[in-house]
C-alpha positions as CSV (number, residue, x, y, z in Angstrom):
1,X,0.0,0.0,0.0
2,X,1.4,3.4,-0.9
3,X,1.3,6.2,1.8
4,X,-0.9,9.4,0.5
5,X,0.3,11.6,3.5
6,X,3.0,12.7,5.6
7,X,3.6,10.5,8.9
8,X,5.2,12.1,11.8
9,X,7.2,9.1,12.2
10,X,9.8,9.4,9.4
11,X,11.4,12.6,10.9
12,X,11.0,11.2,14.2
13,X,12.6,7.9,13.1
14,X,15.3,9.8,11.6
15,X,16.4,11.5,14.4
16,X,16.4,9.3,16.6
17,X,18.2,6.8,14.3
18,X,20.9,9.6,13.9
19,X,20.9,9.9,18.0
20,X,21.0,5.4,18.6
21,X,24.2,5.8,16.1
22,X,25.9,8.6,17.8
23,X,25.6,7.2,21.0
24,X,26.3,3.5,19.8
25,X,29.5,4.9,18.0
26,X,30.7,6.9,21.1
27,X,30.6,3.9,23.1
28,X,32.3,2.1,20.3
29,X,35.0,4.4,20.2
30,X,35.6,4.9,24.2
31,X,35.9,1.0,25.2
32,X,36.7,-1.0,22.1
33,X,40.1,0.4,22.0
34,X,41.1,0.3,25.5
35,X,40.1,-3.5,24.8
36,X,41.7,-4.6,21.7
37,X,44.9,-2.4,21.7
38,X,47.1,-4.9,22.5
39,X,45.7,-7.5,19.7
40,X,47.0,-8.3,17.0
41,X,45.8,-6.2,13.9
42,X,44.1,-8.9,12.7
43,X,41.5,-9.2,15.6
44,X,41.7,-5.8,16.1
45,X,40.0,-5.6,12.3
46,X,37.4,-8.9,12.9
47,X,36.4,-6.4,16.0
48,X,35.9,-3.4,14.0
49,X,34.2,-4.7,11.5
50,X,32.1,-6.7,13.8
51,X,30.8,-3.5,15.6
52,X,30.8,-1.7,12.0
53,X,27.8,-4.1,11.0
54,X,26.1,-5.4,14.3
55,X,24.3,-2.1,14.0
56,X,22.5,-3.2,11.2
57,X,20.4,-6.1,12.7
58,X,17.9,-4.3,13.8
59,X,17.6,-1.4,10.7
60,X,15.0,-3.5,9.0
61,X,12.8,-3.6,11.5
62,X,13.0,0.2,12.9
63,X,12.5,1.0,9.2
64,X,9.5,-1.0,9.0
65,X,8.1,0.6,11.7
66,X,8.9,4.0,10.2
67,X,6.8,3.2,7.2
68,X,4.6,1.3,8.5
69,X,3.8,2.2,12.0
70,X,4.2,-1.6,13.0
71,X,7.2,-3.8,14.0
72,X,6.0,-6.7,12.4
């Protein structure tokens, strides 16, 4: 079904995705390193890009809701 009008939740959704990412990339960047320094640069990239993608998981569904209004 195609949306005819504006939904309050898209600029909503927006910001608060931009906030969850800040916050999530923050954290990121203040206790992954103090963890992994000492790896080897190997594990120190698996880590990265672990945390570089985990955030994704749950896009799909917080979009959904965004269009939709529903988290099914």
């Amino acid at each position: 079904m195609k949306r005819t009008e504006p939904t309050w939740r898209i600029p909503i959704g927006i910001l608060l995705l931009i906030g969850a990412l800040t916050a999530y990339a923050l954290v990121v960047a203040r206790y992954v390193p103090e963890i992994v320094a000492t790896w080897h640069a190997l594990f120190q990239t698996i880590v990265y890009l672990f945390f570089g993608l985990i955030w994704l998981l749950p896009l799909k569904r917080f979009l959904k809701w965004m269009e939709t209004g529903s988290w099914r």
